[in-house]
BABABA-600400 format. One line per 2 residues: number of its first residue (from 1); their letters; for each residue x, y, z of C-alpha. Coordinates in nm, 2 decimals. Layout:
BEGIN
NUM	a	X,Y,Z ~ ...
This chain:
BEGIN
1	xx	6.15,7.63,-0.03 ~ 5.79,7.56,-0.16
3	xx	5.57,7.29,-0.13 ~ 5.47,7.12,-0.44
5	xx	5.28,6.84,-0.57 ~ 5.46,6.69,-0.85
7	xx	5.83,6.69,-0.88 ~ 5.94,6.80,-1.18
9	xx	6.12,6.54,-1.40 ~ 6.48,6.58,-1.35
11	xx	6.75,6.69,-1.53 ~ 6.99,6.42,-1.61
13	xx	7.41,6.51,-1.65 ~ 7.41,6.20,-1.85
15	xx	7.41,6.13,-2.19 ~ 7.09,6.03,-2.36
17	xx	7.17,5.69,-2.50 ~ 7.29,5.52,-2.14
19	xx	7.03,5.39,-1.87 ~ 6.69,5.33,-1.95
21	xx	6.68,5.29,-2.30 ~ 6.55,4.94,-2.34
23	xx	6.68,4.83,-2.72 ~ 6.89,4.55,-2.87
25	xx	7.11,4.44,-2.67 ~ 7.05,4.62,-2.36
27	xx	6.73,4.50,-2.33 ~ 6.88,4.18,-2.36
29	xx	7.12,4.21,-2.09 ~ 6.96,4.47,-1.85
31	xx	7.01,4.84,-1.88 ~ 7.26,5.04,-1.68
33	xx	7.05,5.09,-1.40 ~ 6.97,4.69,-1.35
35	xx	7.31,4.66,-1.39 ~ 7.40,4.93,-1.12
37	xx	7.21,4.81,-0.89 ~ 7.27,4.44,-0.90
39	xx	7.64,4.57,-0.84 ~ 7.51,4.74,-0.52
41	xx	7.38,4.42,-0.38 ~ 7.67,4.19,-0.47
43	xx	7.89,4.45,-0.28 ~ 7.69,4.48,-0.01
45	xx	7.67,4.09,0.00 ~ 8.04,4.04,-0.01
47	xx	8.09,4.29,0.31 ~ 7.82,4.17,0.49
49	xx	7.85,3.77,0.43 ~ 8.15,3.66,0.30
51	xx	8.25,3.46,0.56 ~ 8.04,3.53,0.81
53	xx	8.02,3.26,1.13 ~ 8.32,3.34,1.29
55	xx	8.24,3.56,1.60 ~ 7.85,3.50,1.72
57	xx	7.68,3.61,2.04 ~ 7.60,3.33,2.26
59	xx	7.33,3.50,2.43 ~ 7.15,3.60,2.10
61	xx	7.27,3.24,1.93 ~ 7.01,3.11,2.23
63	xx	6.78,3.31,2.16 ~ 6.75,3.20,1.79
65	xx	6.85,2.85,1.91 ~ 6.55,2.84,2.17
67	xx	6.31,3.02,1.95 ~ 6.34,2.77,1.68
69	xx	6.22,2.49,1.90 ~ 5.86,2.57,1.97
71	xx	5.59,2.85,1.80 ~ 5.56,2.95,2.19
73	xx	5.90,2.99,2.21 ~ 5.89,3.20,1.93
75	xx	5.60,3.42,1.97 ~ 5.75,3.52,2.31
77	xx	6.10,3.54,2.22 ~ 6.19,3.28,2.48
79	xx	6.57,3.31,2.57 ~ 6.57,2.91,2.75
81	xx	6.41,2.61,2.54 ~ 6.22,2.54,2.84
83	xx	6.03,2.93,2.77 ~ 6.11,3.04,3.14
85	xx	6.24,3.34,3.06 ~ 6.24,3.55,2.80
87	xx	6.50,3.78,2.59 ~ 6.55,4.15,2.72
89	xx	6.39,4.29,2.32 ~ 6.04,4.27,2.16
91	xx	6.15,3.94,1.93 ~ 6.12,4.10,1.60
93	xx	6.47,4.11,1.50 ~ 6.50,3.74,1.55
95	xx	6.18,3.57,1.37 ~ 6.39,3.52,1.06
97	xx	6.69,3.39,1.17 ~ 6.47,3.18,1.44
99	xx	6.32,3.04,1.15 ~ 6.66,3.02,0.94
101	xx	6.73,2.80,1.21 ~ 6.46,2.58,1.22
103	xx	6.46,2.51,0.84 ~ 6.87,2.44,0.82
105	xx	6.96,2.34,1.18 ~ 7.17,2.57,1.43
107	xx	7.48,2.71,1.35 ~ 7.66,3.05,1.36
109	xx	7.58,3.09,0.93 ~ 7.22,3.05,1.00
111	xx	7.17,3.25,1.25 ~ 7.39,3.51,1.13
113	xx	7.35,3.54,0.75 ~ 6.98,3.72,0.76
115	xx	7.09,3.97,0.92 ~ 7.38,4.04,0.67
117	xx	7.09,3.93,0.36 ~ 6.87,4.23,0.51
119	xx	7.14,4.51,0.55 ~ 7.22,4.41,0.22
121	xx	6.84,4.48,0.09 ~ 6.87,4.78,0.28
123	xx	7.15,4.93,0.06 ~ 6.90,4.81,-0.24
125	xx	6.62,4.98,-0.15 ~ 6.76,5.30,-0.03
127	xx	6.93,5.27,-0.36 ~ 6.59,5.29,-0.54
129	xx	6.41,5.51,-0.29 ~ 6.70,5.76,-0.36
131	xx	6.63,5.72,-0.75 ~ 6.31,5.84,-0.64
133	xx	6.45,6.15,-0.52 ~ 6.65,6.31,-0.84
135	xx	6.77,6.01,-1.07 ~ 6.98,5.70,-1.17
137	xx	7.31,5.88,-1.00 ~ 7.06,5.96,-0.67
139	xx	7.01,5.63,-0.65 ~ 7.37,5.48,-0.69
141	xx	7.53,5.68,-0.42 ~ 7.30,5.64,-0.17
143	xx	7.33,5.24,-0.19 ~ 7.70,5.26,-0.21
145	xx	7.67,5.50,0.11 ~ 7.46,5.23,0.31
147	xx	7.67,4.94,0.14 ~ 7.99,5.11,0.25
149	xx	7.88,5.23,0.60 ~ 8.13,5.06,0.85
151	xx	7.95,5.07,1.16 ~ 7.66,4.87,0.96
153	xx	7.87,4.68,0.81 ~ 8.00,4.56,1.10
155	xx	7.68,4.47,1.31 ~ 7.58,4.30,1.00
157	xx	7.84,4.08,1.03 ~ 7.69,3.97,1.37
159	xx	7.41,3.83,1.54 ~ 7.28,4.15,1.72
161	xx	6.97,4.29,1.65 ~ 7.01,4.59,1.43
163	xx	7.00,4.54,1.06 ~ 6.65,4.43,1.01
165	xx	6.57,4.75,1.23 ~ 6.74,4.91,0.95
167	xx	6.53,4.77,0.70 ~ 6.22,4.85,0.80
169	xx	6.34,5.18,0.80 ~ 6.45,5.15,0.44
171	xx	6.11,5.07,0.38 ~ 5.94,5.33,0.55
173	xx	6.18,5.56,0.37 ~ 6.08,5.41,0.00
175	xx	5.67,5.42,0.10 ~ 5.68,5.77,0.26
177	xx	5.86,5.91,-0.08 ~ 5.51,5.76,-0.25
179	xx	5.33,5.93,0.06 ~ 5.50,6.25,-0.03
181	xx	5.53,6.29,-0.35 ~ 5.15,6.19,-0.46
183	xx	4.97,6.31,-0.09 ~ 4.85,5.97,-0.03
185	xx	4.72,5.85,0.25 ~ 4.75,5.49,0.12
187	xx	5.13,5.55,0.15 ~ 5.13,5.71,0.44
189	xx	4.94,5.46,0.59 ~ 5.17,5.23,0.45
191	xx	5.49,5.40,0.60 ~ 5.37,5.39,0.94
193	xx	5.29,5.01,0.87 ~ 5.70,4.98,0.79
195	xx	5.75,5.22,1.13 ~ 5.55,4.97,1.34
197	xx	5.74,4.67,1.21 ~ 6.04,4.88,1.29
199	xx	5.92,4.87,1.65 ~ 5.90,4.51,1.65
201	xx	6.28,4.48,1.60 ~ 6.38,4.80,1.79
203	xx	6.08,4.94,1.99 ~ 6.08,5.31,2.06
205	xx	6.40,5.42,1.85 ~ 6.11,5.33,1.51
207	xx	5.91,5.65,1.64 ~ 6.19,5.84,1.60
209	xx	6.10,5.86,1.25 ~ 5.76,5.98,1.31
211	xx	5.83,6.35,1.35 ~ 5.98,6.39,1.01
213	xx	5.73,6.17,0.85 ~ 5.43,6.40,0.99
215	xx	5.66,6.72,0.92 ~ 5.72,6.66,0.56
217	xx	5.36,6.52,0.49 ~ 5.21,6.88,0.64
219	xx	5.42,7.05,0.35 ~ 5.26,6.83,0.09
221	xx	5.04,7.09,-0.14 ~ 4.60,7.00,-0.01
223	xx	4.42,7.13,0.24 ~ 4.55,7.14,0.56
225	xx	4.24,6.97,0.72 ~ 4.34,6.67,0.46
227	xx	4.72,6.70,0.55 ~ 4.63,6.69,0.98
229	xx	4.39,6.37,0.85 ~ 4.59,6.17,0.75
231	xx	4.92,6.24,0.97 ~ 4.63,6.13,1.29
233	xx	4.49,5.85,1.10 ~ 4.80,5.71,0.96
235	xx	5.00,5.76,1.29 ~ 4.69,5.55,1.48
237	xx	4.72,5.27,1.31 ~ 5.12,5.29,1.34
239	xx	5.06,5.30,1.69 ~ 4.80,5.05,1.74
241	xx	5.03,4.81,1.49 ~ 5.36,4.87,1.71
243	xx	5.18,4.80,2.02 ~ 5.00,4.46,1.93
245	xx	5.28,4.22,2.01 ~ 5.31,4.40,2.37
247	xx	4.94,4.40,2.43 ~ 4.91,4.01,2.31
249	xx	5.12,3.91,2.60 ~ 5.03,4.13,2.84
251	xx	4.64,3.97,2.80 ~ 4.80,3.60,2.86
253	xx	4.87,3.49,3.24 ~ 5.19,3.49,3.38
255	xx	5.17,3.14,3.46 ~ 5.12,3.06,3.07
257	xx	5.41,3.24,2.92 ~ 5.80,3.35,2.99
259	xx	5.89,3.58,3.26 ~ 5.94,3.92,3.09
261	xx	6.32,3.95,3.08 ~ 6.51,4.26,3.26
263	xx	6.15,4.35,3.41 ~ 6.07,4.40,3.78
265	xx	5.68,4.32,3.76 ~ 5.70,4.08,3.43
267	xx	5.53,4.34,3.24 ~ 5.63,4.34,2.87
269	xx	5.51,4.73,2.92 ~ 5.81,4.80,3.18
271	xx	6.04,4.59,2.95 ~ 5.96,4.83,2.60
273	xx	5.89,5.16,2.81 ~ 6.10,5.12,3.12
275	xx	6.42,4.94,3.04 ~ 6.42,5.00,2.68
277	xx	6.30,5.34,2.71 ~ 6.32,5.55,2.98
279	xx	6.57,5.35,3.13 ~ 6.85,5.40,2.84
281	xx	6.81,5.78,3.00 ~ 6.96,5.70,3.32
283	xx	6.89,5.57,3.66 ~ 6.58,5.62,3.78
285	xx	6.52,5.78,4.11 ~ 6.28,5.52,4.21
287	xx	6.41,5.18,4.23 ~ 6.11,5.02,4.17
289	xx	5.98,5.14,3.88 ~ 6.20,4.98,3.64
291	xx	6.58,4.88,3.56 ~ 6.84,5.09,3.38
293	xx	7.10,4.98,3.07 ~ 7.32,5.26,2.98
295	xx	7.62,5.07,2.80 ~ 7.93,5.33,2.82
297	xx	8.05,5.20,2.50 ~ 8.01,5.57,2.32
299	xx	8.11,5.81,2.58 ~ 7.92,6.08,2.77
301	xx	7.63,6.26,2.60 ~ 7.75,6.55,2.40
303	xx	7.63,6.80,2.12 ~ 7.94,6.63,1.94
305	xx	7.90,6.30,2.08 ~ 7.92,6.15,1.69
307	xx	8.24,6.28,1.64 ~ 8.39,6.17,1.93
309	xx	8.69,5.88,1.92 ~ 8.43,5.59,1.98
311	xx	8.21,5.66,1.70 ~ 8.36,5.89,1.44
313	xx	8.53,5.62,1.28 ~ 8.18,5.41,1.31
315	xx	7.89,5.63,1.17 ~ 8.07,6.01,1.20
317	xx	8.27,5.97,0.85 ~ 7.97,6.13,0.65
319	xx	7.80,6.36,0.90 ~ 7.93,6.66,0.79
321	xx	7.88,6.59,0.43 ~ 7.53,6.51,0.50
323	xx	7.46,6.87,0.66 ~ 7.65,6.97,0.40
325	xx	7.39,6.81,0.16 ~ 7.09,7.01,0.30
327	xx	7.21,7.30,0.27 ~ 7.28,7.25,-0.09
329	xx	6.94,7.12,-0.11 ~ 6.79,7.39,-0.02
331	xx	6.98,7.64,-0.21 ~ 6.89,7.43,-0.45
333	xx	6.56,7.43,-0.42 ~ 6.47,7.07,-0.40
335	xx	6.11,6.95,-0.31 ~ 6.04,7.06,0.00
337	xx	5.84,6.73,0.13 ~ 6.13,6.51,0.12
339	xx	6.39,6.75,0.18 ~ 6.21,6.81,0.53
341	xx	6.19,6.47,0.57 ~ 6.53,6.40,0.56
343	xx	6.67,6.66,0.68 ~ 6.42,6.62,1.01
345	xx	6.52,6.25,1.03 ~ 6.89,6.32,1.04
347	xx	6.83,6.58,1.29 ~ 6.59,6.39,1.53
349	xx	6.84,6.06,1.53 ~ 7.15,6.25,1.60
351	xx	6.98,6.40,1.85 ~ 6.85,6.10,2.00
353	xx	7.18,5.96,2.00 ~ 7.38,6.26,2.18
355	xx	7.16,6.27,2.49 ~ 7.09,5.90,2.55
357	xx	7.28,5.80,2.89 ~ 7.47,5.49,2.74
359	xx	7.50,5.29,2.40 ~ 7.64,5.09,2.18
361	xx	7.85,5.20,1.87 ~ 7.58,5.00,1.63
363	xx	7.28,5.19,1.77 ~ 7.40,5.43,1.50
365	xx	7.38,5.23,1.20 ~ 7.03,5.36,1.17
367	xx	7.15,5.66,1.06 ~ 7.29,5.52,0.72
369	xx	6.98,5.56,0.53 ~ 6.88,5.93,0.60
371	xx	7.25,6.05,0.56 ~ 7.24,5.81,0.22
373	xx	6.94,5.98,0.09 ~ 7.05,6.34,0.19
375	xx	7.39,6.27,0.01 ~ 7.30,6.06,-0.31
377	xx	6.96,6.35,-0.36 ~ 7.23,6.62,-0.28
379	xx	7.54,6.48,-0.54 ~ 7.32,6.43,-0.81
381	xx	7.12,6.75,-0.80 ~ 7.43,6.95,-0.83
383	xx	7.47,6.74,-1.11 ~ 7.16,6.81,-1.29
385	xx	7.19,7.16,-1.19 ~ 7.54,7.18,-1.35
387	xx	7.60,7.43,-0.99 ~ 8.00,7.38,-1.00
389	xx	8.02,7.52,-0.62 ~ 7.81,7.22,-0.49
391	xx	8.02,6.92,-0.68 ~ 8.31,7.10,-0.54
393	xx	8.19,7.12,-0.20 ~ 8.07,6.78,-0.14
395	xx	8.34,6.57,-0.22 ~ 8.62,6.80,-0.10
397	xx	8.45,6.83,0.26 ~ 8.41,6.41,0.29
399	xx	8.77,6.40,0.19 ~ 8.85,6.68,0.48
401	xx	8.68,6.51,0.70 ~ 8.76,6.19,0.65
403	xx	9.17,6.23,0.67 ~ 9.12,6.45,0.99
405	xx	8.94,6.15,1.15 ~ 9.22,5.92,0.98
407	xx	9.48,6.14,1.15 ~ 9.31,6.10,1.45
409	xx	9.26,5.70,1.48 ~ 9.62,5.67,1.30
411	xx	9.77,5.90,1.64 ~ 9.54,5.64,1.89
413	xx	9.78,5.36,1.74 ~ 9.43,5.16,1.64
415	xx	9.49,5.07,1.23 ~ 9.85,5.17,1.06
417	xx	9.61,5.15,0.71 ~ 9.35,5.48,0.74
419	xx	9.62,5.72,0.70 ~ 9.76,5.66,0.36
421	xx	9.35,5.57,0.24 ~ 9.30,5.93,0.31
423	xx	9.54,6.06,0.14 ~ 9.48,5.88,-0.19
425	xx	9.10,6.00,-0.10 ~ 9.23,6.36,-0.12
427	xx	9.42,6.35,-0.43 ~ 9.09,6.17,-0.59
429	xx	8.92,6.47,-0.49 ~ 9.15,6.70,-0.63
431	xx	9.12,6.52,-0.93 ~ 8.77,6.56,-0.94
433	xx	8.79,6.93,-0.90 ~ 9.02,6.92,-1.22
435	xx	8.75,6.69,-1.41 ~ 8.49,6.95,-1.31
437	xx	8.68,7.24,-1.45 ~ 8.73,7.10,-1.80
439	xx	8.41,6.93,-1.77 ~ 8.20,7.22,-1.99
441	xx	8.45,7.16,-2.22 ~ 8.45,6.78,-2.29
443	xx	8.12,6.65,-2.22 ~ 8.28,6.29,-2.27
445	xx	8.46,6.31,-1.93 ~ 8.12,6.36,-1.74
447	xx	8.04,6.02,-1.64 ~ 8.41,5.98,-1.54
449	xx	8.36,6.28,-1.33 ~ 8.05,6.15,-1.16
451	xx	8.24,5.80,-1.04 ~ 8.55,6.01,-0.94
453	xx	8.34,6.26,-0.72 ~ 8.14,5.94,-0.59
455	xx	8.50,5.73,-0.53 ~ 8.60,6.05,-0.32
457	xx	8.33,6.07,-0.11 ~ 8.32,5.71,-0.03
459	xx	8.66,5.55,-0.01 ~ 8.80,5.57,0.27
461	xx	8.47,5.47,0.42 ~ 8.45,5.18,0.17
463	xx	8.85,5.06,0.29 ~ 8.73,5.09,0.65
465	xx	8.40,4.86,0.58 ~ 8.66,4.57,0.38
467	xx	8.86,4.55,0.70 ~ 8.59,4.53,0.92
469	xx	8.53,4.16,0.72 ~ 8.88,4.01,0.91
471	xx	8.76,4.21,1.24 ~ 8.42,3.99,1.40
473	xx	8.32,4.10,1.76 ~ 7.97,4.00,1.78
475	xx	7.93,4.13,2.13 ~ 7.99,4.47,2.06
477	xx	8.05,4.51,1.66 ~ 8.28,4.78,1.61
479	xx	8.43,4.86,1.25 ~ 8.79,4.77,1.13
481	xx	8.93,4.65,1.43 ~ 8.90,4.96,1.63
483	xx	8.84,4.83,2.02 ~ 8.51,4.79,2.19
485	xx	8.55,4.94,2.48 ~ 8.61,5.27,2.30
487	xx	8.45,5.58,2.46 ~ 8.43,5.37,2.77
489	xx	8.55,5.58,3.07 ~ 8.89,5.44,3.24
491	xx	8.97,5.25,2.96 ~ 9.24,5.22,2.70
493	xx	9.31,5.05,2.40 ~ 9.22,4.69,2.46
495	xx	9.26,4.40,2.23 ~ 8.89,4.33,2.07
497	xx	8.66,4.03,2.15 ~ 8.70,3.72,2.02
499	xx	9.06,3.88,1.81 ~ 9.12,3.77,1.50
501	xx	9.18,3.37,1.35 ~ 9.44,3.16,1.52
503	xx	9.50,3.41,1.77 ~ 9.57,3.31,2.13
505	xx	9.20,3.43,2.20 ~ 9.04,3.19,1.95
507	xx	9.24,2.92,2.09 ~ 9.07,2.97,2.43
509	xx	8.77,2.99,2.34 ~ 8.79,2.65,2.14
511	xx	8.94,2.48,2.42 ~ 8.62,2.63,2.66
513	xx	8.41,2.51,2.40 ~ 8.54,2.17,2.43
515	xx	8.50,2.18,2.81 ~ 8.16,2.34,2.76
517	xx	8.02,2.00,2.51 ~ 8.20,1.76,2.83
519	xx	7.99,1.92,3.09 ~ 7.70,1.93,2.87
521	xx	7.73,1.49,2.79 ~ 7.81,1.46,3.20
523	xx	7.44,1.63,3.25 ~ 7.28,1.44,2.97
525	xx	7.40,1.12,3.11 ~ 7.29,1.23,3.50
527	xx	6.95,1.36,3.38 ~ 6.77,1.09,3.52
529	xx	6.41,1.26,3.40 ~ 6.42,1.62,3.50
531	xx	6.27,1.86,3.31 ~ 6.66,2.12,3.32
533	xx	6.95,1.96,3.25 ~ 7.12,2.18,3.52
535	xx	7.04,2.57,3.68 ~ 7.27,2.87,3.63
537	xx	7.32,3.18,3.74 ~ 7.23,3.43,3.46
539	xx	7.15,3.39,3.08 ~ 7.50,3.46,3.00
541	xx	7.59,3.13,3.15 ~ 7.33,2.94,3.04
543	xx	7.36,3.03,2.69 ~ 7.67,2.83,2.56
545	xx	7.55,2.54,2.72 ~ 7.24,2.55,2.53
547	xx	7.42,2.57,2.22 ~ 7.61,2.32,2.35
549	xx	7.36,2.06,2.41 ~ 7.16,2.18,2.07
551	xx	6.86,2.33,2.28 ~ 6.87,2.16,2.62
553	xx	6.69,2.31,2.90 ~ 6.87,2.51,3.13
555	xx	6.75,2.73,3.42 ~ 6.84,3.10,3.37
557	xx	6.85,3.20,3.71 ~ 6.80,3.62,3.71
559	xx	6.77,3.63,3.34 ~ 7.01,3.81,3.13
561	xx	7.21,3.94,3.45 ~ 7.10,3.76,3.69
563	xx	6.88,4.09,3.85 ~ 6.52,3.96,3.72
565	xx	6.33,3.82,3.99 ~ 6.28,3.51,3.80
567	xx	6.23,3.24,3.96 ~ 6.14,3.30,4.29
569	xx	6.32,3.10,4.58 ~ 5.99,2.91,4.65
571	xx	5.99,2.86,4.25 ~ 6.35,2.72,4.27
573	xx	6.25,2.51,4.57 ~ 5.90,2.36,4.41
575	xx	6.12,2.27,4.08 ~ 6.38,2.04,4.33
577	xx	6.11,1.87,4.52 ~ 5.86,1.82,4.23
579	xx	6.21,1.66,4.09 ~ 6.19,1.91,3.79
581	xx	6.55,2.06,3.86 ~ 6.82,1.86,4.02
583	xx	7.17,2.02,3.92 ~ 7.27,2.37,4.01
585	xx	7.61,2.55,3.85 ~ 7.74,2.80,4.11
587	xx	8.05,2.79,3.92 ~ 8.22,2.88,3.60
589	xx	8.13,2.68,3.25 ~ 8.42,2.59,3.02
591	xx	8.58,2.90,3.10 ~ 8.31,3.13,3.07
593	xx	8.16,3.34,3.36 ~ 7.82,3.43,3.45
595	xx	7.78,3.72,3.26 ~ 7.73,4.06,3.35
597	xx	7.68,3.92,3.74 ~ 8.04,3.82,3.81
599	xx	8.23,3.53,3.85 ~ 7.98,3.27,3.92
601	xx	7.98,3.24,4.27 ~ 7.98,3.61,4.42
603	xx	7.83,3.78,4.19 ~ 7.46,3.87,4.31
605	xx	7.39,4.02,4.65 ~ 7.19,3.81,4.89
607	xx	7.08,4.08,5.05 ~ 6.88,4.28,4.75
609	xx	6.86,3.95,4.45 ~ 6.67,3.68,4.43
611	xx	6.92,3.50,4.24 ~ 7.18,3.54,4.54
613	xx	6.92,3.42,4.77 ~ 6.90,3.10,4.56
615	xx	7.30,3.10,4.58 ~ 7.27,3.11,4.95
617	xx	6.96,2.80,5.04 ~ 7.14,2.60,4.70
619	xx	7.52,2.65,4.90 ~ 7.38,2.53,5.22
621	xx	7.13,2.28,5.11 ~ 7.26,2.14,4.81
623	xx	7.61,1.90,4.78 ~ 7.86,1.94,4.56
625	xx	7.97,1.71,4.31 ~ 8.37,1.67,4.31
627	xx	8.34,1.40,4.02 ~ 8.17,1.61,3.76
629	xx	8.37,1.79,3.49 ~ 8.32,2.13,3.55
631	xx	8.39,2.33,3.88 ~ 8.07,2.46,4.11
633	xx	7.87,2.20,4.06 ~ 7.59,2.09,4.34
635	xx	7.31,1.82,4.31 ~ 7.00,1.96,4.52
637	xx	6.76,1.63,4.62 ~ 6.77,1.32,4.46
């Protein structure tokens, strides 16, 4: 491998006459191209949007809800209406849908379609960053690998905040292939503008990408005084860009914003660096330097954590196909700038996600775009390079692979569908094989061969992604119905959140829904003037009674699990005797319990929280009210 500084114009396996030639009536109706990529999108738009609305998180649905209702609100990423306490995230990921909200009123469709509309530009532009790379069929099969990538598929289909973190990196992706390919620092400088908006949605996970961005820019072809120039100067200002939102409100008094959610000190430093950073690693040893979230929803850290049961089926379908593609890169002798830039990114994010403590299946939808780039480059340069070993390869291996993972899900007793997928996947492969053989003989078949080699690497894949439309869990999206507590230890097979439409599960939650609105009219109607309709115990409780009462005020008490100091006891006590706050829920809402802190009414210590101190003086100080209707209700004063 070289360096160079102008990629050579590449060698198309495609008749003359087909994409770009503007004439007649192609010009009239778009060329190939236009036409290949508008098919991208609408694909990507079915999987992501058809329908979406079903399954939403509540906690994240308040969020958008709450942000809509004031600029405040939305600058801080305010979890309540009131702006007490903040969300546990740097707000990024929910400035669009916060504003989809304010512009078409709340409901599960607005706050869910952006993120399916930008995982859907995602696909598109990785689409024409890979055309970048080597050429119209580049550029084809790395959108239909993003478009057709389950795990992102399915987070798509939800509220969480992922698939605008996988935009910006689409973007950084399509101005660091500028960066690269002319050594320009106006690129560069541009990429680490998309890395920095990355960190706004997902905070450290966007400097991830920053070791394979400076890697392949020092093999561009100048001086290597210019190259270490613009790597510093570039990755300054991607720096000082990610880091404005967290030193805007750290420079504004605590009394005139949002506690800092899941912090100890209300620092939104120990909220990016601590909880979201250090504290996805493990526990800490000291107790009071910051809390710990290690989700066990992926199973222990591993060199082949991707390929393990919970995610294999999610993200691990084309890992070994994409390794595979770097090697035939290289043998290949593709431009070294972006083939160390992809290759690096791959390698840096699956390492990333192997040794973190604890996460979530969807963490890994980042990886769709590097292993989409590496795959669509790697396709169509065997293609262009007529090398019959590497066409083989490819689409044999993602077959392999693909029905041994099949196999293996089909044995768990998850699906009763991937099974029989696979196999039609392999006997497209072998016919792809056959098509390559007599391809040197009949020129005519080579387009067919192209789409038969692409339909072999992607169709089980693609199957998996279509299911994963009648499958919404939007508190922890997993693909195609396979269970969310996958990977988690001590746990089985269970039946997925929220299940599918007209199940006994959807009933529930319809009926707790109705209970939920009957609270919320009993507290609008017993307001008499207080600033909170009612207190609760934990954002997870809080949340579907601000949906319910379309952005009423209620007290989060501990934040999202009811661990944040927030308020204090004397803060709690001020609100009741300034009559601020009169009703307290110690109990469950319409069926729904107080998060991640229990049941309601046991679930903090006294000892160690301040929410269970509150519990404790609001018990003995506060009566309950038997005629309200909902259970663990007390009215403090008044």
């Amino acid at each position: 491998m070289t360096p160079v500084t102008a990629p050579p114009a590449p060698v198309s396996s495609e008749p003359s006459h087909a994409p770009d030639v503007h004439t007649g009536t192609r010009r009239r109706w778009g060329t190939a191209w236009q036409w290949s990529l508008g098919g991208i999108a609408l694909v990507a738009v079915i999987l992501t949007g058809w329908g979406v609305g079903g399954s939403m998180s509540e906690y994240y649905a308040s969020v958008a809800l709450s942000m809509s209702r004031s600029w405040p609100n939305f600058i801080f990423g305010s979890f309540d209406p009131a702006g007490t306490i903040t969300l546990d995230k740097i707000p990024g990921s929910f400035w669009i849908p916060a504003l989809s909200v304010r512009m078409f009123g709340f409901s599960p469709t607005a706050v869910i379609l952006p993120n399916a509309l930008a995982a859907a530009a995602a696909a598109v532009v990785t689409a024409i960053t890979a055309r970048r790379w080597a050429g119209r069929l580049a550029g084809v099969a790395a959108g239909a690998v993003v478009a057709t990538t389950p795990i992102l598929i399915a987070v798509a289909r939800s509220n969480q905040p992922e698939t605008f973190f996988v935009l910006a990196l689409a973007l950084t992706a399509w101005a660091a292939t500028h960066a690269l390919r002319r050594s320009s620092l106006g690129w560069l400088l541009l990429a680490g503008l998309f890395i920095a908006a990355a960190f706004q949605s997902y905070m450290l996970e966007a400097w991830a990408v920053w070791p394979a961005l400076a890697a392949a820019y020092l093999c561009t072809r100048q001086s290597w005084w210019r190259r270490l120039w613009h790597v510093a100067v570039a990755g300054t200002v991607s720096l000082t860009l990610s880091l404005v939102w967290i030193v805007a409100v750290a420079l504004v008094p605590a009394s005139d914003r949002p506690y800092i959610g899941s912090t100890l000190t209300n620092s939104p430093w120990e909220m990016v660096f601590g909880y979201n950073g250090l504290g996805r690693f493990g526990s800490t040893t000291d107790s009071g330097a910051y809390r710990s979230f290690t989700p066990l929803f992926s199973g222990d850290p591993s060199a082949v954590r991707l390929l393990n049961a919970a995610l294999a089926d999610q993200i691990g379908w084309l890992i070994p196909t994409a390794v595979l593609a770097v090697v035939v890169l290289a043998l290949l002798r593709f431009e070294t700038p972006l083939l160390v830039f992809g290759a690096t990114w791959l390698v840096t994010f699956a390492a990333m996600f192997s040794v973190v403590a604890g996460m979530h299946q969807f963490y890994t939808a980042s990886m769709s775009v590097p292993m989409a780039l590496l795959i669509g480059t790697a396709f169509a340069r065997a293609r262009q390079r007529r090398a019959l070993w590497a066409q083989i390869a490819l689409p044999t291996l993602a077959a392999t692979t693909a029905l041994a993972i099949s196999i293996a899900v089909a044995d768990g007793g998850n699906t009763g569908f991937s099974l029989p997928v696979a196999a039609v996947q392999a006997l497209i492969a072998g016919s792809a094989v056959v098509l390559l053989a007599i391809e040197r003989r009949r020129p005519d078949v080579m387009r067919l061969t192209a789409l038969t080699g692409l339909v072999a690497t992607l169709l089980t894949p693609a199957v998996w992604s279509a299911v994963t439309m009648r499958s919404p869990d939007a508190i922890n999206p997993t693909a195609a119905g396979v269970t969310s507590a996958s990977g988690m230890p001590g746990l089985g097979a269970l039946p997925r959140a929220g299940g599918m439409r007209g199940t006994p599960d959807v009933r529930a939650e319809r009926g707790a829904s109705h209970a939920t609105t009957t609270a919320v009219a009993w507290l609008a109607e017993h307001q008499h003037g207080t600033s909170y309709l009612a207190a609760t115990f934990g954002a997870q409780s809080a949340a579907s009674l601000i949906i319910a009462s379309d952005g009423g005020s209620f007290l989060p008490i501990g934040g999202f699990d009811e661990h944040d100091p927030a308020p204090t006891l004397e803060a709690f006590q001020r609100l009741v005797a300034d009559g601020e706050l009169r009703f307290v829920i110690a109990g469950r809402v319409g069926g729904f319990g107080g998060g991640f802190g229990g049941d309601g009414l046991g679930g903090t210590d006294s000892a160690t929280s301040t929410a269970g101190q509150i519990r404790t003086w609001a018990l003995a100080n506060c009566r309950e009210v038997t005629e309200a209707p909902l259970s663990g209700l007390y009215s403090c004063g008044g």
